[in-house]
Each structure stands twice: as C-alpha cells, then as structure tokens.
N, C-alpha and C positions, 0 to 999 in steps of 0.2 A: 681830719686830713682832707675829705674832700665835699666839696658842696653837692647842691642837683647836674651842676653839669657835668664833673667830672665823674659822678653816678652813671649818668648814662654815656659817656665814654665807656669805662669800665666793663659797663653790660653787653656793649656793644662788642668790644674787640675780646671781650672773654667769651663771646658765645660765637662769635668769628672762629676762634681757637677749636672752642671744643664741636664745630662743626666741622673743621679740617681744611676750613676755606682759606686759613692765614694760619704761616707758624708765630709761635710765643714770641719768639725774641723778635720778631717782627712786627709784631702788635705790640709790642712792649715800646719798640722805639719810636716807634708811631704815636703812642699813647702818649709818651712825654713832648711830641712834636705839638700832638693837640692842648695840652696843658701850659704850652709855653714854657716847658720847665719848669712851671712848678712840684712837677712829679719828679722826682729822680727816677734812673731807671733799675733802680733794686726796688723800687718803692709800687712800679709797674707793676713787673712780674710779679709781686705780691698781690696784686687787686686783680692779677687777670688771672693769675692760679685760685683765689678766692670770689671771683666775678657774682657765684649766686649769692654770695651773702649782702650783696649791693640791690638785690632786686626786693626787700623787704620792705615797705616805705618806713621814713623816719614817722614815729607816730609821737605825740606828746604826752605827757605822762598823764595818767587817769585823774579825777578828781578830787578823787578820796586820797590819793597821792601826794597831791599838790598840795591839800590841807595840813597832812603830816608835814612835810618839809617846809610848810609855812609856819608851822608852827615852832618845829624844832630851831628853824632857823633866823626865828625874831628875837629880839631883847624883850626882856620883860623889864619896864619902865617906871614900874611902883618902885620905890624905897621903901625902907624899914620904917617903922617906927610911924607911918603919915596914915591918917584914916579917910576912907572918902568918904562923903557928907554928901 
C-alpha cells in the first residue's frame, strides 16, 4: 500500500496525533492531501491509528531464506529417462 514516503507521512501525523498536537480526522485529511489521493481517507485513519507499526524498517528476507524459496520456487529442468554424461 505504501512506499518510503508515504511511511514517513504516516509517522509523522500519527505521532502528531498521539502527542495531541493535531486531531485524527485532521491528520487523516491531510494525509490524503499529501498523497495526492492516492490514500483514501478510510485508508488514513487506518495508518495513523496503526502509525507505530510504519516505524519498523522494511528489511529483506535473510539468506538462508532466500535459498529456501529459491529453491522451492525453481523448475526442475531434467527429464525422465535422459542421463547426464
């Protein structure tokens, strides 16, 4: 739903909120003002009532990770019946 910028919107006018410096429904309209719309504003209120869960960085998944699903997620390309030499 949202990239790095709209991350740090989010953080921003959710900790706005929970300081008391701005009400919700006003951070909320705001938040879709700085999105261009692309937030709707049920979508807001969603991100600035959940704002801490935006402050955890995206992290990529571990190595040992990425072998599993590399592997799960390849064809295996031998045929039946053919020997390799």
């Amino acid at each position: 739903m949202t990239d790095t910028a709209y991350r740090d919107d989010i953080v921003f006018y959710g900790s706005r909120v929970a300081a008391g410096d701005l009400p919700r429904e006003a951070a909320a309209r705001q938040l879709v003002e700085v999105s261009a719309h692309r937030i709707g504003l049920r979508a807001a209120r969603q991100a600035i009532d959940t704002w801490q869960g935006y402050l955890t960085p995206i992290r990529p998944p571990a190595p040992a990770r990425s072998a599993l699903l590399r592997r799960l997620f390849t064809r295996n390309h031998t045929t039946k019946g053919t020997t390799a030499r």
